[in-house]
C-alpha positions as CSV (number, residue, x, y, z in Angstrom):
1,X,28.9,-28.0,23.8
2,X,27.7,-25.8,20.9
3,X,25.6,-23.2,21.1
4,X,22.3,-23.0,19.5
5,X,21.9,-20.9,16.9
6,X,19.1,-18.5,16.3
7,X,16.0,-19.5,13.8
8,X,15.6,-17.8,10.9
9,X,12.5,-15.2,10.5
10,X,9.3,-17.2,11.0
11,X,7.0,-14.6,9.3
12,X,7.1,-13.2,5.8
13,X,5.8,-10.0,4.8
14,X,4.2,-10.4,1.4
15,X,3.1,-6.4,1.3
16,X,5.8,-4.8,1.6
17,X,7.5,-4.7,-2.2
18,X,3.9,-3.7,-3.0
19,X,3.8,-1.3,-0.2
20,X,7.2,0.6,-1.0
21,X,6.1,0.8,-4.8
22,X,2.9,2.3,-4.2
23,X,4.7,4.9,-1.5
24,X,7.5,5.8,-3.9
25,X,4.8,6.5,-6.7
26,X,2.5,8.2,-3.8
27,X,5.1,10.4,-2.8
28,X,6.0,11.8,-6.1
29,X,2.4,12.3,-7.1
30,X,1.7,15.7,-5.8
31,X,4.3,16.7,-8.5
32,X,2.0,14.7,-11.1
33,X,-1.0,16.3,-10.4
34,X,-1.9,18.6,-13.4
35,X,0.2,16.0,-16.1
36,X,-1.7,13.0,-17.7
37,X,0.9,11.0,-15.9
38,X,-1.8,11.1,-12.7
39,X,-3.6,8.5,-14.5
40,X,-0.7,6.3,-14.1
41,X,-0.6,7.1,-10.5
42,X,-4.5,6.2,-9.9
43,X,-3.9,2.6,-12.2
44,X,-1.2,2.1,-9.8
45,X,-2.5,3.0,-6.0
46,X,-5.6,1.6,-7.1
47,X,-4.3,-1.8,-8.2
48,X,-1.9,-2.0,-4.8
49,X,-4.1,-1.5,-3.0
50,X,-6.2,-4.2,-3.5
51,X,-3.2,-6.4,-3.8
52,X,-2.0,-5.2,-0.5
53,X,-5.6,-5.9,1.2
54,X,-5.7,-9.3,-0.5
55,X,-2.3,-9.9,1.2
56,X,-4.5,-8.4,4.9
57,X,-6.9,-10.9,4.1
58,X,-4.4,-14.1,3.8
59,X,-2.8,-12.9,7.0
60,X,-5.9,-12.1,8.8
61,X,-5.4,-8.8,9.8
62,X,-8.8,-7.5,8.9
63,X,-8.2,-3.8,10.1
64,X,-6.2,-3.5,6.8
65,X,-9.0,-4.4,4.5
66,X,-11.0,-1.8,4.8
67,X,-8.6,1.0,5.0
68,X,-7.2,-0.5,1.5
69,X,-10.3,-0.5,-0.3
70,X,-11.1,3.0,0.6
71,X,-8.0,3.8,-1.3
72,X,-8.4,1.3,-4.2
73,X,-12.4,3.7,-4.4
74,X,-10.9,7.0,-4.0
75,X,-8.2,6.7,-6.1
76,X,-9.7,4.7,-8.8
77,X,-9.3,5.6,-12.2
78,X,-12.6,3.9,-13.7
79,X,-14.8,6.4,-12.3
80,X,-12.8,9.1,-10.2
81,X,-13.3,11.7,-7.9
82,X,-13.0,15.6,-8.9
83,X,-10.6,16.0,-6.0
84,X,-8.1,19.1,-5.9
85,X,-6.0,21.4,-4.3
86,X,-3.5,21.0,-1.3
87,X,-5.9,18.8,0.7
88,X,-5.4,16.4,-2.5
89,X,-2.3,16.6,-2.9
90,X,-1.4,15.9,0.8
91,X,-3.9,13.1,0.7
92,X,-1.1,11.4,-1.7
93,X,1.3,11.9,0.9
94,X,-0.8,10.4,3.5
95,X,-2.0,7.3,1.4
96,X,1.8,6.8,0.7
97,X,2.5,6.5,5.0
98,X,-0.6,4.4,4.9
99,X,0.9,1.8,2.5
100,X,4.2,1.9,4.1
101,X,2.3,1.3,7.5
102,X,0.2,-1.6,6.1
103,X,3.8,-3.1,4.3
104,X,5.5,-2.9,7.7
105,X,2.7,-4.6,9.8
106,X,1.1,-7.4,7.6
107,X,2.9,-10.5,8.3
108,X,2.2,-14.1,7.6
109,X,3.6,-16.5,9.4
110,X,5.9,-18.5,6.9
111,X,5.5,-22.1,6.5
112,X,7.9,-24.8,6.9
C-alpha cells in the first residue's frame, strides 16, 4: 500500500512579481520625492497597477479592479496630481501594502 501523495498547488498567482516590484519601488519612494527619479516611480506604480488589475480581472476578483485604477489615476505621470508633504509620502507606503495585499490574494486557478 503506498501512500498518496499530495497535489501540487492548483492556483497560480500571476500578481505577485508585479506586486513585490511595485512595493519595493513604493517603499523607497518617499526617499525619491524631491529627485527627478519620482518620475520613474509614477511610470512604474502606474503601469503595475493596471497590470496587476488586468491580472483581478482574469481571476475575477473584481474588488481589486477598482482599488488598482485609483492608483494607476493618482499616480499617473501623464497628467499628475500636485500632491505633497508627509500625507504623500505615506500614501507611497500605503499603496506599496496595497500591492502586496492585492499580490498575496489574486489567484487563478491553474489549468491542467
Amino acid at each position: 500500500m503506498s501512500r498518496a501523495q499530495p497535489t501540487p498547488a492548483m492556483y497560480q498567482r500571476n500578481a505577485l512579481a508585479p506586486s513585490l516590484l511595485a512595493a519595493a519601488v513604493l517603499f523607497v519612494a518617499p526617499a525619491l520625492l524631491e529627485s527627478d527619479w519620482f518620475l520613474t516611480v509614477r511610470f512604474v506604480a502606474t503601469i503595475l497597477a493596471l497590470i496587476i488589475g488586468w491580472f483581478a480581472v482574469q481571476a475575477r476578483h473584481w474588488w481589486w479592479v477598482p482599488i488598482m485604477l485609483a492608483v494607476a489615476v493618482i499616480w499617473n505621470p501623464i497628467f499628475p496630481f500636485a500632491f505633497a508633504g508627509a500625507i504623500w509620502s505615506a500614501a507611497q507606503v500605503a499603496a506599496a501594502f496595497v500591492f502586496l495585499a492585492a499580490g498575496a490574494t489574486i489567484k487563478i486557478r491553474r489549468q491542467t
